[in-house]
Each structure stands twice: as C-alpha cells, then as structure tokens.
C-alpha positions in Angstrom: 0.0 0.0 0.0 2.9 2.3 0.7 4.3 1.7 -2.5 0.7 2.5 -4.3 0.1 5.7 -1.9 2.8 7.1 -2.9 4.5 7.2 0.6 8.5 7.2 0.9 8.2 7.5 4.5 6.2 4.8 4.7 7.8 2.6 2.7 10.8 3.3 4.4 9.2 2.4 7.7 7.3 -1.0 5.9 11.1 -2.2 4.5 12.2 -1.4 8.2 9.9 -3.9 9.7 10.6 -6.3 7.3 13.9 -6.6 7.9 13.3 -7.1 11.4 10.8 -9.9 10.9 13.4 -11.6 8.7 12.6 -11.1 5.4 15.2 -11.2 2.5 16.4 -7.9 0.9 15.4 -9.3 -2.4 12.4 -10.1 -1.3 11.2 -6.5 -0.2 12.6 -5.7 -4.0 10.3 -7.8 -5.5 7.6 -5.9 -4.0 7.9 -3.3 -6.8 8.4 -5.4 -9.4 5.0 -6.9 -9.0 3.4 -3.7 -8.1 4.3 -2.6 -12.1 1.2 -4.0 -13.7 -1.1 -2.0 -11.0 0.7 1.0 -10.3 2.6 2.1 -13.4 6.3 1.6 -14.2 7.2 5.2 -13.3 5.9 4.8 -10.1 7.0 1.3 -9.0 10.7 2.3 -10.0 10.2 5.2 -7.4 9.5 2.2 -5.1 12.2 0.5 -5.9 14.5 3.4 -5.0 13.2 3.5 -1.5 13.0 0.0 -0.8 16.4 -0.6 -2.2 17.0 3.2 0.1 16.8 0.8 3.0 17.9 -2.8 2.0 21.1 -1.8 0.6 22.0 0.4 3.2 25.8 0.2 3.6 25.2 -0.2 8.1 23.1 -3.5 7.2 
C-alpha cells in the first residue's frame, strides 16, 4: 500500500519492519516489481528506489 500511496516515508518504515521480521532484501525488491502492472512503471521504479533506500543500506 505504501508503494501505491505514494508514501517514501512509509515505505521506508514498511522495509524497516521487514527486515526485522526476517525477510530477505530481495524479497522486499520484488515488491515493486509486482506492483508494475497496477501502479505504473514510473511509479513502482520510485518504489524500488526506496525500498532498495533501506535494504542496501551500507550499516546492514
């Protein structure tokens, strides 16, 4: 839904807590991918960038 809204802040905070219930990096990615086909391409690259903002944070 974050991704959809579109909320950077909140997606920030939704890749946050999936990290900390143990999901994979790529994972979290993927979540843009397959937003593409509902949310337009523009939009679910913005996604990407802030999911990928978090997950390939250099202090992970």
């Amino acid at each position: 839904m974050a991704v959809a809204a579109p909320s950077e802040r909140a997606a920030h905070s939704r890749v946050r807590r999936g990290f900390e219930e143990g999901h994979d990096p790529e994972a979290l990615e993927q979540v843009a991918v397959l937003a593409i086909p509902t949310i337009g391409f523009p939009q679910a690259m913005a996604a990407l960038s802030w999911i990928t903002d978090v997950t390939r944070d250099d202090d992970r």
